[in-house]
C-alpha positions as CSV (number, residue, x, y, z in Angstrom):
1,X,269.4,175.1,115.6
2,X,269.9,178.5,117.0
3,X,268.5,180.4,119.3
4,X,265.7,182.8,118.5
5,X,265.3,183.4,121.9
6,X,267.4,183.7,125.0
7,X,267.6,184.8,128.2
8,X,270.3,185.3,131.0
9,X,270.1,185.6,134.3
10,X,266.6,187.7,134.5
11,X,265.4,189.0,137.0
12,X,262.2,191.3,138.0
13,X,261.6,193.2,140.9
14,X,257.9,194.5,142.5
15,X,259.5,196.4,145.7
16,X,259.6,193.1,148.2
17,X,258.3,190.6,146.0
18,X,261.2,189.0,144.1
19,X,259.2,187.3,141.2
20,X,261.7,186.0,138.4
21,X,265.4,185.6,140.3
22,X,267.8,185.1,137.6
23,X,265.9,183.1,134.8
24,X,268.1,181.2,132.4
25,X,265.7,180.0,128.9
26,X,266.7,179.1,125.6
27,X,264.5,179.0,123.0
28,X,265.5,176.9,119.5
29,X,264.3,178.3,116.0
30,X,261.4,176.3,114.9
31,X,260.8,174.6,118.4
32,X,257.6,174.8,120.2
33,X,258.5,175.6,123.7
34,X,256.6,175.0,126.5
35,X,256.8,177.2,129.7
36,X,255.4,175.3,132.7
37,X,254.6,176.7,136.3
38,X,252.5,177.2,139.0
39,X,250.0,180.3,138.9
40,X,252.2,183.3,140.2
41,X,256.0,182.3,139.5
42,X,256.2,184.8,136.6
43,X,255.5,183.2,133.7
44,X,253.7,186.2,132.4
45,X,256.2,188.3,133.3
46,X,258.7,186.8,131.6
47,X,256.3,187.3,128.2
48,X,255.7,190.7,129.1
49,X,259.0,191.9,129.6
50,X,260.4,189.8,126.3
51,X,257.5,191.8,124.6
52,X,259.0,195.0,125.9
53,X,256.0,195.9,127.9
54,X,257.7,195.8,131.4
55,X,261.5,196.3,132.2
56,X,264.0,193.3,133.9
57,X,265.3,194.9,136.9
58,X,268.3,192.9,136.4
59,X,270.2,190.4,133.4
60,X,269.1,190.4,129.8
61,X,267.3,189.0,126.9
62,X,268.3,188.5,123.0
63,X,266.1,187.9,120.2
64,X,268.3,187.2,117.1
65,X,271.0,187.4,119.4
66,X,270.3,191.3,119.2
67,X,270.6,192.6,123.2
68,X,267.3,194.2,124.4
69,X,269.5,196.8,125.7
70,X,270.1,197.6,121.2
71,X,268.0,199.9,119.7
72,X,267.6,197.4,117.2
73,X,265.6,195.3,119.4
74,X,262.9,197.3,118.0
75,X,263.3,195.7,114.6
76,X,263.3,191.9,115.7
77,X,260.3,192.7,118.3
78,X,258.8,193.5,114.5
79,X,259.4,190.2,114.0
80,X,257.3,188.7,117.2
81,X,254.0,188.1,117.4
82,X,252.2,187.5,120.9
83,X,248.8,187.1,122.9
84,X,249.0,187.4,126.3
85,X,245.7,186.7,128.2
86,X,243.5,187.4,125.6
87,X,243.7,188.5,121.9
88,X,242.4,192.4,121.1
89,X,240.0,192.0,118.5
90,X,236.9,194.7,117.7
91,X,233.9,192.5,118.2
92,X,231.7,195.2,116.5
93,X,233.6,194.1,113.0
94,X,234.2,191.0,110.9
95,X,237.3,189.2,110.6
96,X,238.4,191.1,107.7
97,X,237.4,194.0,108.8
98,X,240.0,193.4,111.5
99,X,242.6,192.3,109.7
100,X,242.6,195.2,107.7
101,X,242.9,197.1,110.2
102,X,246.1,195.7,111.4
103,X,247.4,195.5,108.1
104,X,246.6,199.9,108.0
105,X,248.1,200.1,111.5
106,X,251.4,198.3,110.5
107,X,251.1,200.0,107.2
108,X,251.0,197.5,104.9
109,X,248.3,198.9,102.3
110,X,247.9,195.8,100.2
111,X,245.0,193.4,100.9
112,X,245.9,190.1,98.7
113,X,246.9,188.2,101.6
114,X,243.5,188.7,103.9
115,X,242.1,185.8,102.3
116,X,245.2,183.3,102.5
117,X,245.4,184.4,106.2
118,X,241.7,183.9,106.9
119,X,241.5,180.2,105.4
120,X,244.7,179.4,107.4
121,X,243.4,179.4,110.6
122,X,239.9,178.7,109.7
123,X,238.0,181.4,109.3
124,X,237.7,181.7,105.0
125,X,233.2,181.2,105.7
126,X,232.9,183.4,108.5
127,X,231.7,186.5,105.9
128,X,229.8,189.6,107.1
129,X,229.3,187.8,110.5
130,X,230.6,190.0,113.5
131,X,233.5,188.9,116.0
132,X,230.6,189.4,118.8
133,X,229.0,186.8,117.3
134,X,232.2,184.5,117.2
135,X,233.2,180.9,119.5
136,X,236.0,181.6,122.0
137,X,237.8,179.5,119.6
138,X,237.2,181.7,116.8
139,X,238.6,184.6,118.4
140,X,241.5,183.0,119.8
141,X,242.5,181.7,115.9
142,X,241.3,185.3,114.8
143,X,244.1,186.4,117.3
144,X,246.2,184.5,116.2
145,X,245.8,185.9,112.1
146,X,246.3,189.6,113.6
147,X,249.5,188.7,114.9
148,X,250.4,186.6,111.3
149,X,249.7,189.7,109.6
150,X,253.5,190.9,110.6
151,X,254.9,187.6,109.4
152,X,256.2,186.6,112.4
153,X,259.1,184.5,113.2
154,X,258.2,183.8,116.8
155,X,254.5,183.6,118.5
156,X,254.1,183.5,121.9
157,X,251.1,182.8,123.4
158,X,250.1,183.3,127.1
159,X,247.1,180.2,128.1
160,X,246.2,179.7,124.4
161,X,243.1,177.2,125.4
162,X,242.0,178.4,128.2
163,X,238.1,178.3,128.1
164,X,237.6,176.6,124.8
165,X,236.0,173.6,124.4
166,X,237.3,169.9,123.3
167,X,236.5,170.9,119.5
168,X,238.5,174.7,120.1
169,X,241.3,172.9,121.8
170,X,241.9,170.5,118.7
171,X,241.7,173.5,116.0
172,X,244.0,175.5,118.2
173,X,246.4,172.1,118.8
174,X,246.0,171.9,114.9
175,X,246.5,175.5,113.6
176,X,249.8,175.6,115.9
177,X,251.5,172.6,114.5
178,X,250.4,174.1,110.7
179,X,251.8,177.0,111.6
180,X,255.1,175.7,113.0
181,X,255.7,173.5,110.1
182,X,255.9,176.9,108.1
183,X,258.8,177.6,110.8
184,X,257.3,180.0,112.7
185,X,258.8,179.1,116.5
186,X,256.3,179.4,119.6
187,X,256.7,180.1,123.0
188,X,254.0,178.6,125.0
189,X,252.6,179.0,128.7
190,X,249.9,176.8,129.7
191,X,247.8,174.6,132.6
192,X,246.6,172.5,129.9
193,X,250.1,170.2,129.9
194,X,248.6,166.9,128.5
195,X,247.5,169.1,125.5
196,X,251.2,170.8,125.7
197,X,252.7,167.6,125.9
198,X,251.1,166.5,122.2
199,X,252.6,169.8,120.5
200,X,255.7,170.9,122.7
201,X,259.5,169.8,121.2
202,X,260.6,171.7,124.2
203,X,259.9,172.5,127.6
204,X,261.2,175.0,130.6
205,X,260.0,174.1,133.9
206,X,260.0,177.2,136.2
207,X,259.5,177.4,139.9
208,X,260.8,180.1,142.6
209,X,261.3,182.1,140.4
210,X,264.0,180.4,138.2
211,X,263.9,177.6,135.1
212,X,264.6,174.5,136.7
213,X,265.2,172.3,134.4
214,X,265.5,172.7,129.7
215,X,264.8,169.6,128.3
216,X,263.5,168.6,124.7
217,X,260.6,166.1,124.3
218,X,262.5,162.9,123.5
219,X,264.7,163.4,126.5
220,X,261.7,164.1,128.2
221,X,260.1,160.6,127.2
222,X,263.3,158.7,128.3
223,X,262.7,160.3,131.7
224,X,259.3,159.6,132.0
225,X,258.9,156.6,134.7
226,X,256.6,153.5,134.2
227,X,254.5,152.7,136.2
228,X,252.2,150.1,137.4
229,X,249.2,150.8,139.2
230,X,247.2,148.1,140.9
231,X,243.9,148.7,143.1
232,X,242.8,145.7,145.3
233,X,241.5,145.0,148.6
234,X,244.4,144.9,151.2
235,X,246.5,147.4,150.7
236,X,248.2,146.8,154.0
237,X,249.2,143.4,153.1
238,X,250.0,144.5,149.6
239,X,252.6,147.0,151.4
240,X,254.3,144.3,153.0
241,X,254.8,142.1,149.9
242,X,256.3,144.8,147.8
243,X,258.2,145.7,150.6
244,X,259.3,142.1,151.2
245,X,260.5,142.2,147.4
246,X,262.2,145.3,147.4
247,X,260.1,147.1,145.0
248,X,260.2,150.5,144.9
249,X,256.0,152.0,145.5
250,X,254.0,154.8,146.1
251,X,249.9,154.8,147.7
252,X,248.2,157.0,146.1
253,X,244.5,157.0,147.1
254,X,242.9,153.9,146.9
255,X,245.9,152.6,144.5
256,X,249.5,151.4,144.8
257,X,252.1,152.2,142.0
258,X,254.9,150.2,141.1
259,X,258.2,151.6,139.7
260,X,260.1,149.0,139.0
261,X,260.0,146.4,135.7
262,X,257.6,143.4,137.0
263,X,255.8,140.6,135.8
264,X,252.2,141.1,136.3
265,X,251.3,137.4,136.4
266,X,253.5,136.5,139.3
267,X,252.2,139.7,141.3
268,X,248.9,138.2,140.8
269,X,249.1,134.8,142.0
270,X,251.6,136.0,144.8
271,X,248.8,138.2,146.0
272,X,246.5,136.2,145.8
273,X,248.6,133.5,148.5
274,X,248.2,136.5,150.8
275,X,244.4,136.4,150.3
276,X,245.3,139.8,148.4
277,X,243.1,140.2,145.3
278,X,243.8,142.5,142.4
279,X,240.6,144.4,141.2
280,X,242.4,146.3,138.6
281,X,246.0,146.4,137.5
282,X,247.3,148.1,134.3
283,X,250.8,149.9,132.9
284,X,251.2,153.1,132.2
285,X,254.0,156.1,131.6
286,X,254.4,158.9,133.9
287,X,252.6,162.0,132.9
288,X,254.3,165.4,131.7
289,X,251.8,166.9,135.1
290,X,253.3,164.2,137.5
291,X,256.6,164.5,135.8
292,X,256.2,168.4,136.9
293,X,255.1,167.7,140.1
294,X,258.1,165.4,141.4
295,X,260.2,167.7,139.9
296,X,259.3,170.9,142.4
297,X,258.4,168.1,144.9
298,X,255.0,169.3,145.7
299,X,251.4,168.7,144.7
300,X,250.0,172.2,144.1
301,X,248.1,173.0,141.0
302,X,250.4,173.7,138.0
């Protein structure tokens, strides 16, 4: 695949505060790509200026391998569809009645398609009923049909599930994947990274202000450790046995987790020599949050 998207070397500039310092991203056609960072390491910037709503202050960004430097740049922004924050929708109107009027602002004077767009992401029965009157969900997939009018090849979208509820989060996981099988590419930023990591192909991990690490998801799941977490009721003495056996371990809270390959049986009954009991012990992969947070090395809120 090719790149849609990429940028090199970008970096942004608020008079002292260095915020992106020379970010390297590639984004595949037809990937989903998740963008993954603490709150404040530019993430949003990084939209906003791809968006052409803020300049780099140094390197450059392509998008259909046009530099944003080309006046064409214009034409493939045309092409880009994005909601950063939260979608602009008139709450005193209906969902058609805002969809046409994006289709008047971008000029398109035919209506045909209103319908199609409005059953695609699941609001075909909404009728005469005003946005006001709309889910957080709702809007968010209403935000979504506004940007579809264009027929965009890439969507971005800043925190797409932020507020919405368990039944929001899985029409928003579903209408992305629909819309991505029709080979629309998306660029995603989000907290939520268990939900990101059921969608995403892709993933850029960001931190100080530069991508740390590109990686697709089934590289990612090779990387992923196992682990083993056991809770019982002497740690301490625990400690020493896995020590003693030259496993590799962690403590987290009230638990100890195991790295290596082992045979739960034998850690049992070995324990339980020691006067060590298990009260729980189970396997498990690493998660794409812990997988994060070893890779910056710190424990901060993503």
């Amino acid at each position: 695949m090719d790149n849609i998207l990429e940028i090199n070397k970008l970096k942004k500039q608020y008079r002292d505060n260095l915020v992106l310092n020379g970010i390297d991203l590639h984004i595949k056609r037809g990937a989903i790509y998740g963008l993954i960072g603490k709150n404040g390491v530019g993430k949003t910037t990084i939209i906003r200026i791809i968006c052409g709503l803020q300049e780099p202050t140094n390197g450059k960004y392509l998008i259909n391998n046009i530099d944003f430097n080309n006046t064409a740049i214009l034409n493939e922004r045309k092409k880009m569809g994005a909601i950063i924050e939260t979608p602009s929708v008139y709450k005193n109107l209906t969902a058609k009645e805002n969809l046409i009027l994006q289709y008047n602002l971008i000029g398109k004077k035919n209506y045909d398609n209103i319908e199609n767009l409005l059953k695609l992401v699941g609001l075909e029965n909404t009728g005469n009923k005003k946005v006001e009157n709309f889910s957080l969900g709702m809007k968010q997939r209403l935000g979504i049909a506004i940007t579809l009018v264009s027929d965009p090849e890439l969507l971005i979208l800043d925190e797409p599930i932020n507020g919405l509820d368990p039944k929001g989060i899985i029409e928003m996981r579903e209408l992305i994947l629909k819309l991505n099988k029709k080979g629309i590419t998306f660029l995603i930023s989000s907290h939520y990274l268990d939900e990101l990591s059921k969608i995403a192909t892709h993933y850029g991990f960001i931190n100080n202000g530069k991508i740390i690490k590109e990686i697709n998801s089934n590289e990612l799941k090779d990387l992923l450790q196992k682990r083993t977490e056991i809770k019982l009721n002497k740690i301490n003495e625990a400690e020493l046995y896995f020590k003693e056996q030259n496993m590799s371990y962690k403590l987290e809270n009230d638990k100890i987790v195991i790295f290596n390959k082992v045979n739960i049986s034998k850690i049992i009954i070995d324990l339980a020599k020691r006067n060590c009991y298990v009260d729980e012990i189970y396997n498990k992969n690493e998660t794409l949050e812990e997988y994060y947070m070893n890779l910056i090395g710190g424990t901060d809120n993503v």
